[in-house]
C-alpha positions as CSV (number, residue, x, y, z in Angstrom):
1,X,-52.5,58.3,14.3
2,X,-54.2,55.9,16.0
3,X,-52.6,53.0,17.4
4,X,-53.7,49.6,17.9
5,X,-53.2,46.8,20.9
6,X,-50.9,44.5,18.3
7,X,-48.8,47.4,17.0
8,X,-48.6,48.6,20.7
9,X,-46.8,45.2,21.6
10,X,-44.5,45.3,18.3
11,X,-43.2,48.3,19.3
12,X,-42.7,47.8,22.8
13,X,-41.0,44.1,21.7
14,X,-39.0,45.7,19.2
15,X,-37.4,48.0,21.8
16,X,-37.1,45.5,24.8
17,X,-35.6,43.3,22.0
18,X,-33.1,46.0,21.1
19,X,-32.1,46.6,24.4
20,X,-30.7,43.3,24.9
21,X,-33.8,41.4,26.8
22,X,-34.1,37.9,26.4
23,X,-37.9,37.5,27.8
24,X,-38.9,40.9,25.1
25,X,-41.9,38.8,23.7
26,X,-43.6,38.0,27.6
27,X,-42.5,40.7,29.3
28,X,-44.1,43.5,26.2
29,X,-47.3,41.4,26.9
30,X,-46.9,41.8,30.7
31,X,-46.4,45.6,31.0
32,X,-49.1,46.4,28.4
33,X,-51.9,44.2,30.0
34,X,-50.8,45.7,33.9
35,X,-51.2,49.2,31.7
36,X,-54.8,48.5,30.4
37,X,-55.8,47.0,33.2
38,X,-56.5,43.7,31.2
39,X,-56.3,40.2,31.6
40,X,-54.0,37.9,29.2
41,X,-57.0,36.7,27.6
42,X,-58.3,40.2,27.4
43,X,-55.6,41.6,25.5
44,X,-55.4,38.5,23.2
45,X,-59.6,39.3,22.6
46,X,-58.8,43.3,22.0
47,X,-55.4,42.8,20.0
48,X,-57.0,44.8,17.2
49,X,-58.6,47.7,19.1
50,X,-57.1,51.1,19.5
51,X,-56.0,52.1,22.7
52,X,-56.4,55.0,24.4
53,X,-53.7,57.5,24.7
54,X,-53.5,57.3,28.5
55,X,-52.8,53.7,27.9
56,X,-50.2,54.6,25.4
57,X,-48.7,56.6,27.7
58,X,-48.4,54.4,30.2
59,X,-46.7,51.6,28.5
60,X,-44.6,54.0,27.4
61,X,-43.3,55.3,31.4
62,X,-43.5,51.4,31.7
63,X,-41.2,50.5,29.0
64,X,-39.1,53.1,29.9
65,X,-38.5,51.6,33.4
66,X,-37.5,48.6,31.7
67,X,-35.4,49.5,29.9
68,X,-33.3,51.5,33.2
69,X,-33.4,48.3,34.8
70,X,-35.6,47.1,36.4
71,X,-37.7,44.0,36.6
72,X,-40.6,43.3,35.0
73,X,-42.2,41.8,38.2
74,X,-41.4,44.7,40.3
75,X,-43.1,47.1,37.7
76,X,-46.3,45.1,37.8
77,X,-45.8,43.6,41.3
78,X,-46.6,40.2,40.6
79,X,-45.0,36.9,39.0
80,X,-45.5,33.8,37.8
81,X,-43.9,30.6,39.0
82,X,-44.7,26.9,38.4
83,X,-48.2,28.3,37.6
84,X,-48.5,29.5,40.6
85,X,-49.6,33.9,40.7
86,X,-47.2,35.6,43.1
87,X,-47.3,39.3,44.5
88,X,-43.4,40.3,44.2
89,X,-41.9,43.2,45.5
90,X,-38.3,44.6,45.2
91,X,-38.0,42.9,48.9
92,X,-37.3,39.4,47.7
93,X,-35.9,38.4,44.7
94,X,-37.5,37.6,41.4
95,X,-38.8,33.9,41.2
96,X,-36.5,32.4,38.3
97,X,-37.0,29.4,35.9
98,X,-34.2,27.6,37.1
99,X,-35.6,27.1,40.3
100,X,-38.6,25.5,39.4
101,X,-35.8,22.3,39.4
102,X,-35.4,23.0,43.3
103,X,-39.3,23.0,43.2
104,X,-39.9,19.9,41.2
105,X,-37.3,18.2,43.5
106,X,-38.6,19.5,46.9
107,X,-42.7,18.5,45.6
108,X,-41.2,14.7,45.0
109,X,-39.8,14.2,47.8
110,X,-42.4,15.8,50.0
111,X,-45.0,13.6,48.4
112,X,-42.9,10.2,48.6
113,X,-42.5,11.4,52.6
114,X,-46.2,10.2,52.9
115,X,-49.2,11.5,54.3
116,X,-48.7,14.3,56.8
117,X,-45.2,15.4,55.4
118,X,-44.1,18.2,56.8
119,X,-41.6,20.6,54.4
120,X,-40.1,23.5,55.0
121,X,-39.1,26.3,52.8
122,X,-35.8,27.9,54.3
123,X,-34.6,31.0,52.8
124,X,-38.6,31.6,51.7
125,X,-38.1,35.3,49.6
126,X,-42.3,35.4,48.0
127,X,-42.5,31.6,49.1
128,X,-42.6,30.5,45.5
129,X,-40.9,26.9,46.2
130,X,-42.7,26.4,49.5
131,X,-46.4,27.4,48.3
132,X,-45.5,24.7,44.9
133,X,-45.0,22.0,47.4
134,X,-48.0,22.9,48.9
135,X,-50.0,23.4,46.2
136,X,-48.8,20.0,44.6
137,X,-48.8,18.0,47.4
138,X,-52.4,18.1,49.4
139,X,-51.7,16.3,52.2
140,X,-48.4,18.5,53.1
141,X,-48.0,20.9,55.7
142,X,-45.5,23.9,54.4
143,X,-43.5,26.2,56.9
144,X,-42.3,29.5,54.9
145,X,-39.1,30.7,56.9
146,X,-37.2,33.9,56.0
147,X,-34.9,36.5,57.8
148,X,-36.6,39.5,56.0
149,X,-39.9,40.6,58.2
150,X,-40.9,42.3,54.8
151,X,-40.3,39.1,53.2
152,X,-42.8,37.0,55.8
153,X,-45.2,39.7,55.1
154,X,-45.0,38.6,51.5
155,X,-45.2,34.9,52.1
156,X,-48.5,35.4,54.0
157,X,-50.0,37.6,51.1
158,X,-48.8,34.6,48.5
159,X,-50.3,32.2,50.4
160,X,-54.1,34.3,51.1
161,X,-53.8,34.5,47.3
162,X,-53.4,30.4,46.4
163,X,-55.9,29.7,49.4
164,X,-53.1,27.7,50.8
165,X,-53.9,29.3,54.5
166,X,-55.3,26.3,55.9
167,X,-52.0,24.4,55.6
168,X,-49.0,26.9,54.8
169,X,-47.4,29.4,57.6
170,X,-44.8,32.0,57.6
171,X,-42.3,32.6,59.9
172,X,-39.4,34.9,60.7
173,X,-36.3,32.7,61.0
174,X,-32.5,33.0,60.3
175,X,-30.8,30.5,58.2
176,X,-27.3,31.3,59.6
177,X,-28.6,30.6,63.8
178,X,-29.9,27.6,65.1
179,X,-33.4,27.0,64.6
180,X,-36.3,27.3,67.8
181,X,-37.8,24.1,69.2
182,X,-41.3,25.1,66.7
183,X,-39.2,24.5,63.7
184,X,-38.9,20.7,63.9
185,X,-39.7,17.1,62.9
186,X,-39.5,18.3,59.0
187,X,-39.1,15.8,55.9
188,X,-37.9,17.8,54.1
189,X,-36.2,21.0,53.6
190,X,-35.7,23.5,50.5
191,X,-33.8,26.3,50.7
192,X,-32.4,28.6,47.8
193,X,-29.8,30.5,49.6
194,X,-27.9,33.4,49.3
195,X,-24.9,32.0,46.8
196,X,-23.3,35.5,45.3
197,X,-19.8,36.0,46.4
198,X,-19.8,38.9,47.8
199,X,-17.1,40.4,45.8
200,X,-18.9,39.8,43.1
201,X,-22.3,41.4,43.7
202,X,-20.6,44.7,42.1
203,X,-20.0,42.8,39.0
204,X,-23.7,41.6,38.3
205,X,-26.2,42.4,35.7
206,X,-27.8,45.8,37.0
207,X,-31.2,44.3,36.9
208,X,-30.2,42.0,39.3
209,X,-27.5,44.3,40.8
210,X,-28.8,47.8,41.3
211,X,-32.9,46.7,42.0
212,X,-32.4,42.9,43.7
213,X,-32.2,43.1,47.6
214,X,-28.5,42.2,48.2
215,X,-29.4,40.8,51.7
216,X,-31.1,37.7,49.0
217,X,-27.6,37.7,47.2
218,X,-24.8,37.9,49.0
219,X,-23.4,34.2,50.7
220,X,-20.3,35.7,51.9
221,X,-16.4,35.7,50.4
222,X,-16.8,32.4,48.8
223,X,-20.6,32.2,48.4
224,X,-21.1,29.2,50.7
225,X,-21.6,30.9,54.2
226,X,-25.4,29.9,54.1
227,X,-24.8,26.4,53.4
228,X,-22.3,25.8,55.9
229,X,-24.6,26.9,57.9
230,X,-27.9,25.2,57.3
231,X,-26.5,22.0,56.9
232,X,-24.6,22.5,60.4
233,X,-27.5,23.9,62.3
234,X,-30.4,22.4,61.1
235,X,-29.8,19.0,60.7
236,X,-31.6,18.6,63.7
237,X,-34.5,19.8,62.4
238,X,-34.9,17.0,60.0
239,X,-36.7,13.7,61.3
240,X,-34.4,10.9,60.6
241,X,-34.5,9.7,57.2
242,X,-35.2,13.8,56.3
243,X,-33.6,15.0,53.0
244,X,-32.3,18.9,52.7
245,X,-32.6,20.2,49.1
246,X,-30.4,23.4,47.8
247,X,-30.3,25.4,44.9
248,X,-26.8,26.5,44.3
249,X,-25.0,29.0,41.9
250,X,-22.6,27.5,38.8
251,X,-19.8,25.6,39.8
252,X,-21.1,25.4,43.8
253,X,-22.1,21.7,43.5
254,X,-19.1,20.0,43.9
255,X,-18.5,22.6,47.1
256,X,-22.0,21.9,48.2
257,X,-22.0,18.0,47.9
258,X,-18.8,18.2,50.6
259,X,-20.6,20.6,52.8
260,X,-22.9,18.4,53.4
261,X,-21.4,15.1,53.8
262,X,-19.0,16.8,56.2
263,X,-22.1,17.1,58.1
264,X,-23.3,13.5,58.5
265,X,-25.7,14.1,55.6
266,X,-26.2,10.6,53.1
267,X,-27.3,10.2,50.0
268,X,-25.9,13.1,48.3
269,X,-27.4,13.6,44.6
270,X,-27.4,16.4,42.6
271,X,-29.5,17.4,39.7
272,X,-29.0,19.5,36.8
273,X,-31.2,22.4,35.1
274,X,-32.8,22.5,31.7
275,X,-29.4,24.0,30.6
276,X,-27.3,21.6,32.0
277,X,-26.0,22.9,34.8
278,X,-25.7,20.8,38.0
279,X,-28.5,23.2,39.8
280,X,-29.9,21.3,42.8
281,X,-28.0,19.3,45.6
282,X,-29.8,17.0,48.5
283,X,-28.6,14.6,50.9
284,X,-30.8,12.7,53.5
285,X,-30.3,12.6,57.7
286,X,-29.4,9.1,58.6
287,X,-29.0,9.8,62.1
């Protein structure tokens, strides 16, 4: 029997949704338009067309890699975040919506930096929070800054695709050294760390757990070994009057907030999600 586009995504919902998956609705629409071949607004035009039964048969390997584990954007190798289009691969982690708040943070304070800002995105994974300030703030100039070489490769592919070459570049640094003398004069920098303890990586979800490069996860026995760090190291490459910006796990605020005021940083605000929990934590370089 023939099947159509629409009852194509029923079913594939109704099994994601059974499974457990909160996102069913999106990522059913995801992995049947990357196995057409189709746009968004294509499969919204051909919802009541049959599809072929190599298509079916695809979604169906497709759904079935869900449903082992892993993530959506790794199937299809792309993402979404802060309307941005992203190439992802199982190198860095998957963008998440509760970053967007370390996003919306970072593009404010870039753009009240003035013209010429400079921003850095520390800890860069695709570059999603880097290439937002960017892309939101014209008159920026973004550095994207990770310890994966894989993950730099990744950066420079995001930013070809958003046409953000002419004033975004990739580098390959280390959060945990001291940064080089080309990394400096910054007005801000953003960085989502590593914040898993690492004796609890083994305990995560196993999307997130057995598919998620652990290198992206783990911030050491208490989960605050990057941001001891970065707020001890590269201070100095703030100008003064330069704010650092962190996303940090549950509960790390309070932890975070010390960290840096036991390293001369001022101003110390943090920020909460859309769920309520205190998410981003920033504090400025008076000296």
């Amino acid at each position: 029997m023939a099947t159509t586009y629409n009852n194509l995504y029923l079913d594939a919902r109704s099994r994601l949704r059974a499974a457990g998956i909160e996102g069913a609705q999106l990522e059913a629409r995801e992995l049947i338009c990357y196995a057409a071949n189709k746009t968004r607004d294509e499969f919204l035009r051909d919802y009541t067309l049959y599809v072929s039964e190599q298509v079916e048969q695809r979604t169906g390997e497709l759904i079935a890699r869900r449903l082992s584990g892993e993530p959506v954007a790794y199937i299809i190798g792309e993402w979404e975040f802060y309307g941005l289009g992203l190439d992802i691969s199982p190198d860095v982690l998957v963008p998440r919506t509760d970053s967007e708040v370390l996003a919306a943070r970072a593009i404010a304070l870039t753009r009240a930096a003035g013209d010429s800002a400079r921003m850095l995105d520390l800890c860069a994974g695709s570059g999603c929070i880097g290439l937002a300030v960017a892309t939101h703030v014209p008159a920026c100039r973004v550095v994207l800054a990770d310890a994966s070489e894989r993950a730099v490769q990744l950066c420079k592919r995001n930013t070809r695709r958003n046409d953000l070459l002419g004033r975004v570049t990739s580098v390959h640094a280390d959060a945990k050294e001291a940064p080089s003398s080309a990394l400096w004069e910054f007005d801000v920098i953003a960085s989502n760390p590593p914040y898993i303890k690492s004796g609890e990586i083994a305990q995560l979800e196993r999307t997130v757990r057995d598919f998620e490069p652990h290198m992206a996860l783990d911030g050491g026995p208490d989960g605050l070994d990057f941001y001891r760090a970065i707020a001890a190291k590269w201070k100095r490459a703030l100008r003064v009057g330069g704010v650092i910006v962190f996303e940090v796990g549950m509960g790390q605020a309070p932890s975070v907030e010390m960290i840096l005021a036991q390293h001369g940083f001022g101003n110390i605000l943090t920020h909460p999600d859309t769920h309520g929990i205190w998410r981003v934590v920033e504090g400025t370089a008076n000296d």
